[in-house]
N, C-alpha and C positions, 0 to 999 in steps of 0.2 A: 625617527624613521617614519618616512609615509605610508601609510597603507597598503600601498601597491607592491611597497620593496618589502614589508611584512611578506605578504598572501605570498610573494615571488621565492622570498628564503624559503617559507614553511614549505611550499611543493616543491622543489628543488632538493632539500635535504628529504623529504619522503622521498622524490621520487630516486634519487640517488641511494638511497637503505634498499630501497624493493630492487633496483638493478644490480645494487652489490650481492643483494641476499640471493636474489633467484640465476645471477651469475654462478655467484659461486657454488652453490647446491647445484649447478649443473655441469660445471667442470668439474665439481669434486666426484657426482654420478660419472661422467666421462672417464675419469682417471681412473676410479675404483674398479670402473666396468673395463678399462684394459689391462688396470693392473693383475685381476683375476687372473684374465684368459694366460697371460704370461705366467704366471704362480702355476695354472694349470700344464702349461708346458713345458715347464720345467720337471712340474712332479710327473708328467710322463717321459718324457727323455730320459729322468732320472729311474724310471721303471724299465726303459730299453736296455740301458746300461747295466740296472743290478740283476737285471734276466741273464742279459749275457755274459757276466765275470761268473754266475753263480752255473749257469748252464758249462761254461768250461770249468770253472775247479768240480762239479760233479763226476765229471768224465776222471779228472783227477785223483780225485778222492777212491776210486775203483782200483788204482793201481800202486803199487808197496814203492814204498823210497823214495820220497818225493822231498822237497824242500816248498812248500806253502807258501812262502813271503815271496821265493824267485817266480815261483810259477803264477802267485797271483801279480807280480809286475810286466809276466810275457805277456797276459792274458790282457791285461790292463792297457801296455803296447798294441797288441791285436784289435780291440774291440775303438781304442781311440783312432787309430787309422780306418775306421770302416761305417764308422755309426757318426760320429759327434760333429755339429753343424759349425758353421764359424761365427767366433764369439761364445763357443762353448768349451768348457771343460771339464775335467773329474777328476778322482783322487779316490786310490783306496785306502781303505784305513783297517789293517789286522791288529790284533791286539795291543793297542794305546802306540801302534808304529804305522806311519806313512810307509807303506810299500810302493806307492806310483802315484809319483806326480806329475803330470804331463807338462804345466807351466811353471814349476818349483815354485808357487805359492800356497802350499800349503799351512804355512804359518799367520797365514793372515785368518785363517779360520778358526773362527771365538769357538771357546771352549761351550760359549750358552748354544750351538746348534743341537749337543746333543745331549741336552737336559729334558730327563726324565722319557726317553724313548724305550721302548721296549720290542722286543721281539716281533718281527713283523712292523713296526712302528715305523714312520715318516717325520721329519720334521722339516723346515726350513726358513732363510732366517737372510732377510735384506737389508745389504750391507754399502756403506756409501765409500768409494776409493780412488783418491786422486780424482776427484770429481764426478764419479763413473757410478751408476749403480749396478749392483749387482749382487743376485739370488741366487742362494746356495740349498741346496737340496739335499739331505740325508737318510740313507736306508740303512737299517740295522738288523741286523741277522747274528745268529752262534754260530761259526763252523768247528768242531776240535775244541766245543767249550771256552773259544776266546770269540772275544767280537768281532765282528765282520762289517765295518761300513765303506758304503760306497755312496760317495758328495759328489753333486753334479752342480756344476757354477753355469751362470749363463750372465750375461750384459741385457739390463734392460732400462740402460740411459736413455736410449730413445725413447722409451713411455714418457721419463720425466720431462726428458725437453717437449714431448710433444705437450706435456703438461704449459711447462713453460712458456711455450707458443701460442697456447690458448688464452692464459692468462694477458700477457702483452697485447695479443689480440682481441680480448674482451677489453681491455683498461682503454686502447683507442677509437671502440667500439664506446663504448658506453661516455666516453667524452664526447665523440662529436655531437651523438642522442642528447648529452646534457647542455650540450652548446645549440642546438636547436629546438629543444624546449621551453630554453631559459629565453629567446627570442619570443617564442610562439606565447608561452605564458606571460613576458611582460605584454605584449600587446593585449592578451585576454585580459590581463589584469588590469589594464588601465582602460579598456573598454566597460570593465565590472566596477572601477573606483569612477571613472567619469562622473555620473550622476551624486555620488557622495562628496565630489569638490564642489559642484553645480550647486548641493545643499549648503557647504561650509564657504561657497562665496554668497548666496544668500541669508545666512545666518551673518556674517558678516557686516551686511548691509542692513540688515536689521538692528545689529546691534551699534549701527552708527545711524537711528533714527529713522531711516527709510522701511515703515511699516510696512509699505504698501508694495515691494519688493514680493515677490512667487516664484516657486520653482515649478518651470513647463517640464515635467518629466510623467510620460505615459507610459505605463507597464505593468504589468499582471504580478509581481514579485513583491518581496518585500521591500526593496526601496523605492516601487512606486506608490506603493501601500504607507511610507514611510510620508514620504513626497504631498498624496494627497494631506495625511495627518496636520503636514509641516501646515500646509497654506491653512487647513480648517484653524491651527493653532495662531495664522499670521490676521487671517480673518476674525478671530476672539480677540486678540492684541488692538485689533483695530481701534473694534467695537470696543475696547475698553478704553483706550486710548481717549477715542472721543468722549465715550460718556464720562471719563477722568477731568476730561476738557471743558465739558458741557457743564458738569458739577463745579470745578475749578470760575469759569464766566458766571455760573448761578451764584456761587459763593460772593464773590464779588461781587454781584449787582446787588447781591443783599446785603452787604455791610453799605454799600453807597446808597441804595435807596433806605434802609433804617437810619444813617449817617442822617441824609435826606428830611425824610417823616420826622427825625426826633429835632432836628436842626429847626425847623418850620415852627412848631409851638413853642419851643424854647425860647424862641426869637422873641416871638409875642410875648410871652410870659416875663421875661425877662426887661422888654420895651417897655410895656406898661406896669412895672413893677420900679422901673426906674425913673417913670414920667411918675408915680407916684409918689416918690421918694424926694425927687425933686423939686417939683412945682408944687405950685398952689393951686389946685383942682376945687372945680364946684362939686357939690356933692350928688349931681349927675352925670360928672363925669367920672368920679370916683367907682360909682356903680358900673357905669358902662366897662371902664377897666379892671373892674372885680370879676367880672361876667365874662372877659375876657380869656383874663387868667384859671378864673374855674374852668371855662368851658375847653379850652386847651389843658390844661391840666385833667382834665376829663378824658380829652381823645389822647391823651399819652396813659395815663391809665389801662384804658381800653384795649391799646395797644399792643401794652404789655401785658398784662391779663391773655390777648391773643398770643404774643410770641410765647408765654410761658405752657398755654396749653400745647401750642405745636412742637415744640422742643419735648415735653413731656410724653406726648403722644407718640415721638418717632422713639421713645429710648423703653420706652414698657408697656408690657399687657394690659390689655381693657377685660375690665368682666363684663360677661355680655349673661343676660336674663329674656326670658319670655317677656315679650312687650305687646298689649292690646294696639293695634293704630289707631283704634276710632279713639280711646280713649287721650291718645298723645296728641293726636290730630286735636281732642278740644283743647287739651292745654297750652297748645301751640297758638291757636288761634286768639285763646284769652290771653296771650300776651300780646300779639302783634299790632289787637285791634287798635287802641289809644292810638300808635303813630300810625294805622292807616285812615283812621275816624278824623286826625290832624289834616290829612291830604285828601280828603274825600275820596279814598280810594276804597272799595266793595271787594272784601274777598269771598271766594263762594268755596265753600269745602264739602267736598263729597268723597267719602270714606269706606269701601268695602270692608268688612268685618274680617280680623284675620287676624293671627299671633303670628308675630317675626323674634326672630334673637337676637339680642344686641343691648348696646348701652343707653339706657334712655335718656340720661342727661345727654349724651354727646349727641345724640342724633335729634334731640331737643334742639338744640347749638347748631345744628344744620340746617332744619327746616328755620331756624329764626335769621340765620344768616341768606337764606336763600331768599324768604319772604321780602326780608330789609332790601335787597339788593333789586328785587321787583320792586319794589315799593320807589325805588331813587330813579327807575327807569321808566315807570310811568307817570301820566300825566293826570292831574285833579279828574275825580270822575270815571277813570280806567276802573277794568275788574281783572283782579289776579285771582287766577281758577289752584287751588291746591286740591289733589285730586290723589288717592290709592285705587287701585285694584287688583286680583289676583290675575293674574297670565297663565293659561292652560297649555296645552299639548298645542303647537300650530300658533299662536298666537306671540309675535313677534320678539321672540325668542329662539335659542337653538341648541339651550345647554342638556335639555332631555326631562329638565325635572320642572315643576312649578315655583315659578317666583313672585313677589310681593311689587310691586312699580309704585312709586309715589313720584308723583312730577308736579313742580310751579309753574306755571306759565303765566307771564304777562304780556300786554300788547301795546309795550311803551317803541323806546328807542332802539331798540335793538343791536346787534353788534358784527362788524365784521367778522370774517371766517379767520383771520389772523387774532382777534382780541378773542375768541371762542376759543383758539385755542389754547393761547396763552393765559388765560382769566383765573387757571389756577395756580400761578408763578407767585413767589411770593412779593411784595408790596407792587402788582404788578395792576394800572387801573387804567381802561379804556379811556376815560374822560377823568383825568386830576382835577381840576377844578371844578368839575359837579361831587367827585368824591370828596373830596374836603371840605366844599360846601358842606354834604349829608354828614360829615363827620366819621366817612372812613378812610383806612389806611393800608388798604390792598392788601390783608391779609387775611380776611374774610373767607375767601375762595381757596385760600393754601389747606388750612384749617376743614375747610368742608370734602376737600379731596381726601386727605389723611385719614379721616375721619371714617371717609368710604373704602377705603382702602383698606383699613384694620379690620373692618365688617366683613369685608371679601365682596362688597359691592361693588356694582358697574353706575359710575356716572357718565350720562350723556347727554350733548348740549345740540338744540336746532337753534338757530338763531338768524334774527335780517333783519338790513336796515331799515327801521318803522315799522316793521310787522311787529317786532314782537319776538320773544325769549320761550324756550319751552326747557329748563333741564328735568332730568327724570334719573331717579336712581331706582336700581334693580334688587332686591334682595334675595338670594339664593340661601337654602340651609337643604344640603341633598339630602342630607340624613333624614330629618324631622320635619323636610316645609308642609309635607301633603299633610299628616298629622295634624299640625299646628295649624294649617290652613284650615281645616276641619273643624278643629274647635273652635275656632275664631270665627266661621259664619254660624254654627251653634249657637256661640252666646248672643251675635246680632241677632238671629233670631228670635233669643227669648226677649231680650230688651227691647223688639218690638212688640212684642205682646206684650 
């Protein structure tokens, strides 16, 4: 059942209970309240009556030699032609004997009217006959130490049809009210369900693929409130969708470029492993294809050794330790020089004193990859500047606390705004053939981002063509940098004394 025909039952059946119940508490108030007044006029007519039979046998009672039974039947005669309205009658009752019956139905009067009456006492008692109702009234008095009742009957059908009247005319009454409700509510109700189909044909279309699918519904209620939820949740679907997509394309261009990389040296290795195996080589040539196979056999190593760090890096924790930089900065440097002293290339390192946290071998691994990567983009003779300092309050930053900046910059070849930003994708390389010339395999730069990533650092690239490369990583520690910064121009200072 839909929604609308729900909401429609559930008020329909309330509202039909509230009109039965408050009907009826009001015709039953109505009927009680006339049936009273009628009870009360019986019991006074029945007082008109027992005044007057008792007002003539008094007179009676005064005089010798009477007969009681006859004389209360004249009296009875008497008083009924002169008093009783139409639709009324009475009956006397002397000692357990009907003396006067006016309509010979005294037999129809239950013996329960006069249960437990006493002297002076009233009862009365509504009877249903041949369809008719009709209230009986009894008074009780001793005259001559027998009992004395006199019953006054009266018809008060009419109350009940008028009952009856009311009833049939509420039951017509209260259907057409529920036949114009039940109009008026279905339209309210499907003006109230509208927007919840509006949602369940867009969930629909959703869930056959169309993301990008919204529900236009403006309203201060819960189902607009519902509505905006729906799109904020259709707009996360999106975003996830694509970056599902995005991962899904990376995924794939990394088995095809590793495919790629591993295919390349293998080829070689394999070629000249076969030319050796084969032929008759002079034993210059033999070398030249030993040198082959090492030096490929090298850059697959390397490779690997790379992939293995970065797969390890995204699946666990790095311990991170107080790191001096001027100190890392020399170790860094005493590695790099041999292949920049190879290319005549001049690094200049200039290092503000200062303690950062972090892992020193990996971030060793960074600046060595950054250097090499300068190193392959300039040209015999270039200088790459490797450069820290502390960044204060104002000083091109905006996260509120002091950071640590270390940047490379060289002033080789430089690189488009699209290879800058791509440059940290994995086997992903500006110029392939200068990179495999130098003997990398675009995973350099996957490696250095991760790297910065796990530190909770910001790497950033300037970069153009011929000018020249500048990245710069930012290191943040909100808790302890001002500290550690502290100490760490401390000990420069003592080391220059």
């Amino acid at each position: 059942m839909k929604f609308r025909y729900k909401v429609l039952t559930v008020n329909l059946v309330l509202l039909s209970l509230g009109l039965g119940v408050v009907g009826y508490l009001m015709i039953h108030r109505s009927f009680e309240t006339v049936l009273n007044t009628q009870v009360k006029n019986a019991v006074v007519e029945n007082n008109l009556v027992q005044s007057s039979i008792e007002y003539g046998l008094l007179q009676l009672l005064n005089s010798e030699g009477y007969n009681i039974k006859k004389e209360l039947s004249d009296i009875g005669s008497r008083v009924a032609g002169s008093m009783l309205t139409s639709g009324s009658s009475f009956y006397i009752k002397y000692a357990d004997t009907y003396v006067y019956s006016e309509d010979g139905k005294e037999a129809a009067i239950s013996e329960a009217l006069f249960d437990g009456l006493d002297v002076g006492g009233k009862n009365y008692l509504i009877c249903e006959e041949d369809g008719r109702f009709e209230i009986y009234v009894t008074s009780y008095n001793r005259v001559n130490g027998e009992a004395l009742c006199v019953i006054s009957r009266s018809d008060i059908s009419e109350t009940y049809q008028l009952m009856d009247s009311q009833v049939k005319y509420f039951r017509i009454v209260i259907t057409g009210i529920l036949l114009a409700a039940s109009a008026i509510m279905y339209m309210i109700s499907m003006y109230l369900t509208r927007p919840m189909e509006k949602l369940n044909l867009v969930t629909e279309r959703m869930a056959e693929g169309h993301y990008d699918t919204r529900v236009n519904i403006v309203s201060g209620d819960e189902i607009g409130l519902l509505a905006a939820k729906f799109n904020h949740m259709g707009d996360a679907v999106m975003e996830h969708v694509d970056e599902l997509n995005d991962m899904i394309h990376r995924r794939d261009q990394f088995v095809a470029d590793f495919t790629h990389e591993i295919k390349t040296p293998m080829t070689a290795i394999i070629g000249y492993a076969d030319t050796m195996r084969s032929m008759e080589l002079s034993r210059e040539e033999e070398i030249m294809s030993l040198d082959y196979i090492v030096s490929e056999g090298k850059r697959l190593e390397a490779m690997s050794a790379k992939l293995f760090e970065l797969i390890y890096l995204k699946q666990h924790a790095i311990e991170k330790k107080p790191i001096h930089v001027t100190d890392m900065a020399k170790e860094i440097e005493r590695i790099v020089t041999p292949a920049l002293e190879r290319k005549k290339i001049r690094l200049q390192s200039d290092f503000e004193p200062a303690v950062i946290c972090g892992n020193r071998e990996l971030l060793v691994t960074v600046f060595i990859n950054l250097i090499d990567n300068a190193r392959k983009a300039s040209k015999e003779g270039d200088v790459i500047e490797f450069t820290g300092r502390i960044l204060r309050q104002g000083e091109e930053q905006d996260r509120g606390a002091m950071c640590y900046e270390v940047s490379v910059t060289d002033y080789g070849i430089g690189m488009t705004e699209e290879d800058a930003k791509r440059m940290c994708d994995e086997f992903y390389m500006a110029d392939k053939s200068r990179a495999r010339r130098e003997g990398g395999a675009g995973i350099g730069m996957s490696l250095v981002a991760l790297i910065v990533e796990r530190h909770g650092a910001e790497l950033s690239v300037q970069s153009r063509i011929a000018e020249g490369t500048a990245i710069k990583i930012m290191f943040f520690d909100e808790g302890e940098m001002q500290g550690n910064l502290g100490r760490g121009r401390n000990k420069g200072n003592e080391e220059k004394k």
